[in-house]
C-alpha positions, 0 to 999 in steps of 0.5 A: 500500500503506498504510503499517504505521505502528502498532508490530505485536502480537508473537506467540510463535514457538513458538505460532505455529508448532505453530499452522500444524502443528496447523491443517495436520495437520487439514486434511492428515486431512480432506483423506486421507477426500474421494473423488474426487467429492468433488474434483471438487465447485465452491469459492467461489474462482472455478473452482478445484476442491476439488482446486486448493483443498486443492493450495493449503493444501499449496502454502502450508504447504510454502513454509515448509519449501522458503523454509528450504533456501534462502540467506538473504536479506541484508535484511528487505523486509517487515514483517508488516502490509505482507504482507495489501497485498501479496497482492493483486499476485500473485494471478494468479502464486499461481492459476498455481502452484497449478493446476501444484502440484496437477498434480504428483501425488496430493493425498494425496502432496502433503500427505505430502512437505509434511508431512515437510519442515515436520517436518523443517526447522521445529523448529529454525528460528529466528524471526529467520531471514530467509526469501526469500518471494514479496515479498523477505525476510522474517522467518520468525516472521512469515512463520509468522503468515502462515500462520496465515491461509492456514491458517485462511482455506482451512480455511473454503473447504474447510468449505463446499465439502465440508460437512466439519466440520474443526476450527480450531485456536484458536491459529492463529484467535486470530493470524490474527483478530489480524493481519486486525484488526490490518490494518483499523487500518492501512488505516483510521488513526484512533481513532474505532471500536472493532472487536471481534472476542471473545475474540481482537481489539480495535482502534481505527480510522477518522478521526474524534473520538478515544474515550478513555473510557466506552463508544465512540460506534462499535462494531463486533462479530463472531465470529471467523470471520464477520471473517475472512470479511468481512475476506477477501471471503467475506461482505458487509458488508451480507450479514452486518449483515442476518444478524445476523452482525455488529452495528455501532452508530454512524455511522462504524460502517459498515466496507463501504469498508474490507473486504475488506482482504484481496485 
């Protein structure tokens, strides 16, 4: 796991959590119009379905609320910038989790019960609580961040495996789009490229001559969604440059080694 030596951005609790609730109650809306062909349809995470796909954002979002009603953890284990290195380690448990929260109950329901215990519980919740996620103790604003790219990231699953149109909230792209940045400049130390993600993310990365002035010698640029893709797997870096999805100017401009950051 790369080291996260560069100090994090901080982030506004407040935003951050209306954030998650926005970008939930979108998809919790979507989510009550699909029939159950519509279920039924494939996604592009392997053989997961729209239902164990839509059963994942509310697995989740409810983590939140189910971490609160639980002892705080005596520790903080990790930082924000070690957690998009540690997801790749439980990737089978989450796929088990998941099918079995999608086998306890209607979807619709399950987005109700989650629905009613982040209202619940999140609003007087402290940022510095500690909460007892998956990989130790944790802090909840930051955990909350986390969120923010779970959100956001199968938002655009469910975008493209229904042809919905559901929307994203612009504080919950703008911290998720920050922290998948935030996390090449960890996996990639160094202050040879400039990667920017308008108008939500500049950061500097790769070894190489450091840039201190005038125009950088290595620029990468994308939207926010395509890096979110790149950063996630769900577009190739190759895929995107030929589509003119992202341009990239430079020779250690060429981030394919370095993506997807997140497993």
């Amino acid at each position: 796991m790369p080291p996260a030596r560069k100090r994090p951005r901080s982030y506004d609790h407040a935003i951050t959590r209306d954030a998650v609730l926005a970008q939930f109650g979108h998809v919790r809306q979507a989510v009550g119009t699909l029939t159950e062909q519509q279920f039924a349809l494939p996604t592009r995470l392997g053989d997961w379905t729209v239902r164990e796909l839509a059963a994942h954002v509310a697995m989740v979002a409810g983590l939140v609320a189910r971490y609160l009603t639980q002892p705080e953890p005596d520790k903080q284990d990790l930082a924000l910038l070690d957690w998009p290195f540690a997801t790749v380690t439980a990737a089978g448990q989450v796929d088990e989790d998941t099918r079995a929260f999608a086998e306890g109950g209607g979807i619709v329901e399950l987005f109700d019960r989650t629905a009613a215990g982040l209202e619940e519980l999140l609003p007087a919740a402290s940022a510095e609580r500690l909460v007892p996620m998956r990989f130790g103790g944790m802090r909840l604003g930051d955990f909350l961040v986390t969120r923010t790219v779970e959100m956001i990231v199968h938002t655009d699953d469910l975008n493209d495996a229904t042809g919905l149109d559901i929307p994203y909230d612009r504080r919950a792209l703008a911290a998720c789009t920050r922290l998948l940045a935030d996390a090449l400049a960890v996996k990639a130390p160094g202050a040879s490229t400039e990667v920017r993600v308008p108008p939500f993310a500049v950061v500097q990365c790769v070894e190489g001559p450091r840039h201190t002035r005038g125009t950088p010698p290595n620029v990468v640029e994308a939207d926010p969604l395509t890096w979110i893709r790149l950063a996630t797997g769900r577009t190739a870096w190759r895929d995107a440059l030929a589509a003119a999805k992202v341009s990239a100017s430079g020779e250690r401009a060429d981030l394919e080694a370095q993506l997807p950051i997140l497993g």
